[in-house]
N, C-alpha and C positions, 0 to 999 in steps of 0.2 A: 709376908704380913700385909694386911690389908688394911690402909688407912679407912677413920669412920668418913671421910667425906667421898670414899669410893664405895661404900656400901648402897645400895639400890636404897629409893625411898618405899615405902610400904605399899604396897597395891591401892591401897584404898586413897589416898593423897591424890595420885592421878588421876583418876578416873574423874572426880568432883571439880577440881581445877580446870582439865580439860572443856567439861561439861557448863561450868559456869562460865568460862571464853567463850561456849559457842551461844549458853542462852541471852547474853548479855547482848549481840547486837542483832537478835530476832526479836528481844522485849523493848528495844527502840523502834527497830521499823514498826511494832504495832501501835506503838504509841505515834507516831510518827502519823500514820497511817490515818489514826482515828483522829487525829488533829487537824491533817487535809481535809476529812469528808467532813467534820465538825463547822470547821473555819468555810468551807465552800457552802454548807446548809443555810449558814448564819450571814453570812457576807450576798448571799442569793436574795434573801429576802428585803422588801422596799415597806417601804409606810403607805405607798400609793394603794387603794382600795382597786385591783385590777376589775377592770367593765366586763360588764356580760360578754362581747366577744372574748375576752382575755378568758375568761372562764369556760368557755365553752371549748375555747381550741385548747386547752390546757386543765384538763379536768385534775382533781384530786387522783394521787397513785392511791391503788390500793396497800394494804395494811402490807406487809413485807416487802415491797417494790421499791427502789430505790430511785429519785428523781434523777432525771438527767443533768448535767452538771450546766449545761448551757438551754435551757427552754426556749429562749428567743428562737433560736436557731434552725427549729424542729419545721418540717414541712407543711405542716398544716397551720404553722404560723405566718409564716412567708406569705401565702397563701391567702390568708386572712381580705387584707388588702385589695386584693384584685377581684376576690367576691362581692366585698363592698360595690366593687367597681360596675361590674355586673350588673349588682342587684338594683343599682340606680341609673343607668342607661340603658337598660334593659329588662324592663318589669315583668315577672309573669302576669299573663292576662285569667291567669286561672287562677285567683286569689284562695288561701287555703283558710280554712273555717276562723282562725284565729286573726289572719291579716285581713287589711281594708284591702274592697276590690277596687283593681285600673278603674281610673276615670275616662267616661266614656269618651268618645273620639270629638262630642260635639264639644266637652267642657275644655277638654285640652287645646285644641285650635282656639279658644274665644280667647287663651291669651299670649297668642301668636301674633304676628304685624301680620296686616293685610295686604296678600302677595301682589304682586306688579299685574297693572291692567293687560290686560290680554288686545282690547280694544286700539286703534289707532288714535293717537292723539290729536287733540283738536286745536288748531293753533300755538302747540305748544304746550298744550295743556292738557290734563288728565281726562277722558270722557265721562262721561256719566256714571259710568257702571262703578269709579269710584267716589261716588257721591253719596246723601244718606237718600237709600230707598223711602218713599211715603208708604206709610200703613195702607192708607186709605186717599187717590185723590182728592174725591170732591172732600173730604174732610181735611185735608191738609191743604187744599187751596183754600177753605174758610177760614181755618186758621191764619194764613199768608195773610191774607187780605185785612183779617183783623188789625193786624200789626203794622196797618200802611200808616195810620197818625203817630199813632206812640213810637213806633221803632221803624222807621222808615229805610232804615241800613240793614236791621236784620230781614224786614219782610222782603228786601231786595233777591237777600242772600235765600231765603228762603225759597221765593219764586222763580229763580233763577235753578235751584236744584231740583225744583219739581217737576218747571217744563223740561230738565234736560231728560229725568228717569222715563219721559215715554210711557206715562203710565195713564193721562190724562183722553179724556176723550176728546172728539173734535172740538165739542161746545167749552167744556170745562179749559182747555188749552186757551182759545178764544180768550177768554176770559180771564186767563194769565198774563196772558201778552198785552190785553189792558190793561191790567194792574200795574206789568213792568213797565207802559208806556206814563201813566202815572205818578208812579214813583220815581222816573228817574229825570219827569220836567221839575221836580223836587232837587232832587240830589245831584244831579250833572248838568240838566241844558236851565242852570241860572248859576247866579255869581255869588249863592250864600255854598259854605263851604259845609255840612250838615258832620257833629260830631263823630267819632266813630266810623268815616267814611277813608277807606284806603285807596280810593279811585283817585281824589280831587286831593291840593293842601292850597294854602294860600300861600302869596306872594307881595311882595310889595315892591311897588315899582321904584325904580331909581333913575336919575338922573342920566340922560343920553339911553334911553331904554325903548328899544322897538319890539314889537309884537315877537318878530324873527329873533331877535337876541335875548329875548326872556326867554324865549324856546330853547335855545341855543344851549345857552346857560343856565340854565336847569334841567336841561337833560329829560325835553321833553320828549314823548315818543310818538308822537304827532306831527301833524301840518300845523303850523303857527296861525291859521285862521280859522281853528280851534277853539283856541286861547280866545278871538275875538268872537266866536259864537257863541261859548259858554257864558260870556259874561255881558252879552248884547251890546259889545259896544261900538259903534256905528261905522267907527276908523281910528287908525294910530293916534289921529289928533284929540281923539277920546284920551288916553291915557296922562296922568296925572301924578308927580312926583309924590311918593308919598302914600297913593294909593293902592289900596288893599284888591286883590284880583284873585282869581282861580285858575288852577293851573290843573292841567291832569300828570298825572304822577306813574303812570303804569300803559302798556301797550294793548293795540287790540285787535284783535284777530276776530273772523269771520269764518261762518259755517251756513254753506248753502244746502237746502234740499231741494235734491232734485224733485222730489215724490208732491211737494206741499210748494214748490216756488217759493221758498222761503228764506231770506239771508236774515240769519241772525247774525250780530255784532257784539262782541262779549269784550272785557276791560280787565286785565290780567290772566294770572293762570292758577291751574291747579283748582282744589275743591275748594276756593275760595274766588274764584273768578264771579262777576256777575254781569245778569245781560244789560247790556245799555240800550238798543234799539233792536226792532227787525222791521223788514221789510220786504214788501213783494218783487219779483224778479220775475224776467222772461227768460229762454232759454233756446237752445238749439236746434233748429227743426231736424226732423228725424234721431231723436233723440243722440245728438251729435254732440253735447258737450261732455267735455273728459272730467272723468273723477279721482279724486286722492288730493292728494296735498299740494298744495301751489305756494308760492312766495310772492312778492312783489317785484317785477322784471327791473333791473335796477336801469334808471335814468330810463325810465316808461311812462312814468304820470305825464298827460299832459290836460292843458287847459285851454279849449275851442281847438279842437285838431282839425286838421284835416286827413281826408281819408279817402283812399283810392278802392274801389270794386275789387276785389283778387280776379271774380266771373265775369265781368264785363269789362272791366280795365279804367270805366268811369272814374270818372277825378272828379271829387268836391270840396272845395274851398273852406278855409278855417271858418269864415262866416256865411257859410252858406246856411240858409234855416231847413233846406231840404237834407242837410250831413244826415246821413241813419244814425250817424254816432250818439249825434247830443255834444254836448258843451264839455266832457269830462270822460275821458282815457286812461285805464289802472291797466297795464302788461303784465299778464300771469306768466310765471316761472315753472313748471313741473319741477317734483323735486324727488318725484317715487320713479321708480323700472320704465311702470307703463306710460308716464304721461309726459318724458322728458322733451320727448319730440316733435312737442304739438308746439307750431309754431303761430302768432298773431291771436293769439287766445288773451282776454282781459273783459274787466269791466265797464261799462260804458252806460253813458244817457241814449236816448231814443227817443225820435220825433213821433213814434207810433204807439204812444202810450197805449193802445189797447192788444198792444202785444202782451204787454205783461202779463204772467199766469198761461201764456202760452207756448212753446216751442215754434218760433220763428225767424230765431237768426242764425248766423252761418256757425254759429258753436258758442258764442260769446254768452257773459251773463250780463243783459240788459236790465237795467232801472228807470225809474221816473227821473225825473229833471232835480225835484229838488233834493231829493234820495241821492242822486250821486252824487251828490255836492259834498252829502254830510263823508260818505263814504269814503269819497277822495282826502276828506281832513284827516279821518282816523287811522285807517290802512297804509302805513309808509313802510321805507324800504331801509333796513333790511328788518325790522322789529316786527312786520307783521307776518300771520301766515293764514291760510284762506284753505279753507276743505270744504270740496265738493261731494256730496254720498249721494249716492244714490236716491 
């Protein structure tokens, strides 16, 4: 006998049961499935309005195409970035009908610094060639000149950069050097201190105070009988507690031409230097004086020297009035390759003033009497430096 709970159940029971076990955890993973791709669609997108690159490296998928789940990530976005990079340290010069074309070579440099003088420095200081070019000499030396009452500091500065550009003819140059002899019995060789001037400041004298300790103590860059030139005052026992004085404030370097015998005397540096004096010089017969850059031979100045012949051996006494020297002694230093080893080279007075403007002495740069005087004031050691050019 066969118990009813040993009888088979009906065919059809199983097969559905079976069937609905196995549809039941394939209708999750689809739901499953679409919830991923749902949730990743929705969670992908932002509020942010993506920029024209963002759209251009990442275009719309067409209609069936399914987005990548990570865009950032894509190569052409990466990518992006260093096109930038490109595109702006490296412009095509072949600008395409829609872009602005490269700016041309001249506009680009105009807002560049202007590169390092090529030129040897003069004194320490920057030559000409960075200076501002004149349009037009004679019209910018009318202009200079205009400006001698009213602006007597700028017409300085102005004449001072127009003889340096070498642009001026014989006459018109002439005619500068007067101007700056002018303007600067104004502004430097008196005792009123003119606004606006970076050459001179005042001083007031004090108590126990000598010409050499005003110097001293202010940090002048000068001979202390400077200080007593500029302000005509006759001797120390001039000075006055209390009293108001001028003082120079800045160093001054010298520039010889060989070609024109001409020592200029300039009062600071850089494109703000201006000239103080020039004056005539003699020079080395057989064109024997060395060129380039000199300093001041330290513990060289002297005052009424004496001085032996090197060619004859002649010896003449500190007061002899025959000295070739003159009254006043500056020992030049070489300080380039070529001219280190030129030994007994300097500045000096001369009893044969009609040397001047000539090539006469054994190398040396010869002056007038009262010319070396001023020269010995301003050229000290070690603040000045002295170029010889051709």
């Amino acid at each position: 006998m066969t118990l009813e709970s040993q009888v088979p159940r009906t065919p059809h029971v199983q097969p559905f049961a079976a069937a609905r076990s196995k549809l039941l955890p394939i209708t999750l993973g689809l739901i499953g499935s679409l919830a991923v791709v749902g949730g990743t669609y929705y969670f992908s997108r932002t509020d942010e309005t993506p920029s024209a690159d963002k759209v251009a490296a990442n275009p719309v998928p067409p209609a069936g195409v399914v987005a990548p789940a990570n865009p950032e990530v894509m190569p052409e976005v990466k990518q992006q970035p260093h096109q930038k990079q490109v595109a702006l340290t490296q412009p095509s010069t072949q600008p395409t009908p829609t872009a602005k074309p490269a700016l041309p070579a001249a506009t680009a440099t105009a807002v560049v610094p202007a590169p390092a003088p090529t030129q040897p420095a003069i004194g320490g200081v920057q030559p000409p060639a960075t200076m501002p070019t004149p349009v037009a000499g004679a019209a910018s030396l009318a202009t200079a000149r205009t400006l001698l009452a009213s602006d007597p500091v700028g017409a300085r500065l102005a004449l001072t950069q127009l003889i340096d550009s070498r642009q001026l003819n014989a006459a018109d140059e002439q005619l500068a050097l007067q101007a700056i002899r002018e303007v600067n019995a104004r502004l430097f060789f008196s005792p009123t201190v003119a606004p606006g001037d970076i050459v001179t400041r005042s001083y007031t004298v004090q108590s126990g105070d000598t010409l050499a300790k005003i110097a001293r103590r202010s940090g002048v860059q000068a001979d202390w009988r400077v200080i007593q030139r500029i302000n005509g005052l006759k001797s120390e026992k001039s000075l006055r507690i209390g009293q108001t004085i001028k003082i120079p404030v800045t160093a001054f370097h010298a520039e010889v031409s060989k070609s024109s015998y001409l020592m200029r005397v300039y009062a600071g540096e850089g494109p703000t230097r201006v000239m103080i004096a020039a004056f005539p010089v003699g020079l080395g017969e057989f064109d024997s004086t060395p060129t380039g850059v000199f300093m001041v031979r330290p513990k060289s100045k002297l005052i009424n020297p004496e001085w032996k012949n090197p060619r004859t051996g002649e010896h003449f006494a500190a007061d002899d009035p025959k000295n070739p020297i003159g009254e006043r002694w500056i020992g030049l230093l070489g300080v380039e390759a070529h001219n280190q080893g030129f030994k007994g080279i300097g500045i000096h007075g001369t009893v044969e003033p009609d040397s001047i403007g000539k090539q006469a002495s054994m190398g040396c740069v010869r002056m007038g009497e009262r010319d070396i005087e001023m020269i010995y004031e301003l050229l000290t050691e070690p603040n000045s430096t002295i170029l010889i050019a051709p």
